[in-house]
C-alpha positions as CSV (number, residue, x, y, z in Angstrom):
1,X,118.4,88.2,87.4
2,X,121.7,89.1,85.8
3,X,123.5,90.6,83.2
4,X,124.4,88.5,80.5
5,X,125.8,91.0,77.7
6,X,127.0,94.6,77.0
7,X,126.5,96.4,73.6
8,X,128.0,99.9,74.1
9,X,125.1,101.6,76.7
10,X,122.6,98.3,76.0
11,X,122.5,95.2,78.7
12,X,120.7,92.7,78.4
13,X,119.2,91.2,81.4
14,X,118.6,87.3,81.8
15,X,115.8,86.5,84.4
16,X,114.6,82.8,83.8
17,X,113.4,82.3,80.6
18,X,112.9,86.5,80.0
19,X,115.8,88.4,77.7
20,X,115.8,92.9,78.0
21,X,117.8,94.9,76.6
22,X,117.8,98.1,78.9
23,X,119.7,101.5,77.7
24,X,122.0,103.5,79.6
25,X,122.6,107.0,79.0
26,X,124.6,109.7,81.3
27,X,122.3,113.1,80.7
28,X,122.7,116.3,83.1
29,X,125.0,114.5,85.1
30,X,122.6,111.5,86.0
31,X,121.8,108.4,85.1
32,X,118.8,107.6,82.2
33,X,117.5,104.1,81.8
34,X,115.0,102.6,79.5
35,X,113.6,99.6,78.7
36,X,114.9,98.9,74.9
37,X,112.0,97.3,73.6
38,X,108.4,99.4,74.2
39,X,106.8,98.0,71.4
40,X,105.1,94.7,72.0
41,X,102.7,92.6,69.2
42,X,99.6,91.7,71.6
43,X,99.1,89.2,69.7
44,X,102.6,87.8,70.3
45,X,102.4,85.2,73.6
46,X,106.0,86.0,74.2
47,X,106.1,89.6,73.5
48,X,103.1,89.7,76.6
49,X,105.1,87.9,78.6
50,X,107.8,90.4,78.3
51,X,106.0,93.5,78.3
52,X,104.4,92.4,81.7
53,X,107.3,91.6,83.0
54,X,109.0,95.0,81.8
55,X,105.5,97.0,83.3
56,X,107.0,95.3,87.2
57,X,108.4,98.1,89.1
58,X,110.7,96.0,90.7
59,X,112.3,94.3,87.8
60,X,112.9,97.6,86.5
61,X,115.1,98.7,89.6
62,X,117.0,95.4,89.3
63,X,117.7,95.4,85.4
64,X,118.2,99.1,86.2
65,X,121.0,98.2,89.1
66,X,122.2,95.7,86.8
67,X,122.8,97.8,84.2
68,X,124.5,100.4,86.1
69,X,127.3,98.2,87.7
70,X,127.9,96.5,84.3
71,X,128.2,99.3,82.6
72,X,131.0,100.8,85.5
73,X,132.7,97.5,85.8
74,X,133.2,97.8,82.0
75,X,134.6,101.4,82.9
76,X,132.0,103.4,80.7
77,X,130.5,105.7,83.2
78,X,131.4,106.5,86.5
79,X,130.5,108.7,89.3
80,X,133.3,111.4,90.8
81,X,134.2,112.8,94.0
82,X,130.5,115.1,93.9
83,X,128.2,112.0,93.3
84,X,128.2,113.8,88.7
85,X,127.3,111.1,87.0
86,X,130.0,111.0,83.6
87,X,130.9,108.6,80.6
88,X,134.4,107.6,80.3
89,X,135.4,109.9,77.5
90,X,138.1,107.2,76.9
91,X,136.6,104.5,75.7
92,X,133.6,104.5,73.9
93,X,132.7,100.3,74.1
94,X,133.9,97.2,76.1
């Protein structure tokens, strides 16, 4: 798994043949993600693939992970001293 592209607070996550976005949002001094897509057409073969890949707790963790470093490598968020999550008030994408 890895991630392959940052829009703003979205990554998308490459594992195999499977694309997810996952937001990223720093609220009460944490760290909020979501999957980006939560609506899925049933009747879609690829759009069941992804959502039961999306409902594995462990590919969630990763993506989230994932997500997380990209997002502090790109110098958007960061944690200080006291373990606060915060955004980078000066700069607003990568």
């Amino acid at each position: 798994m890895q991630a392959i592209k940052l829009i703003e607070f979205s990554v998308l996550i490459k594992d195999g043949k499977i694309k997810a976005w996952i937001n990223v949002r720093v609220e009460n001094e944490d760290i909020i993600c979501d999957w980006n897509q939560y609506i899925f057409r049933l009747t879609d073969q690829e759009d069941v693939i992804l959502k039961k890949w999306q409902e594995r707790l462990e590919n969630f963790e990763d993506a989230r992970d994932l997500a997380v470093n990209k997002l502090e490598e790109a110098k958007l968020i960061y944690q200080d001293k006291n373990g606060i999550w915060k955004k980078n008030k000066n700069k607003i994408s990568a």
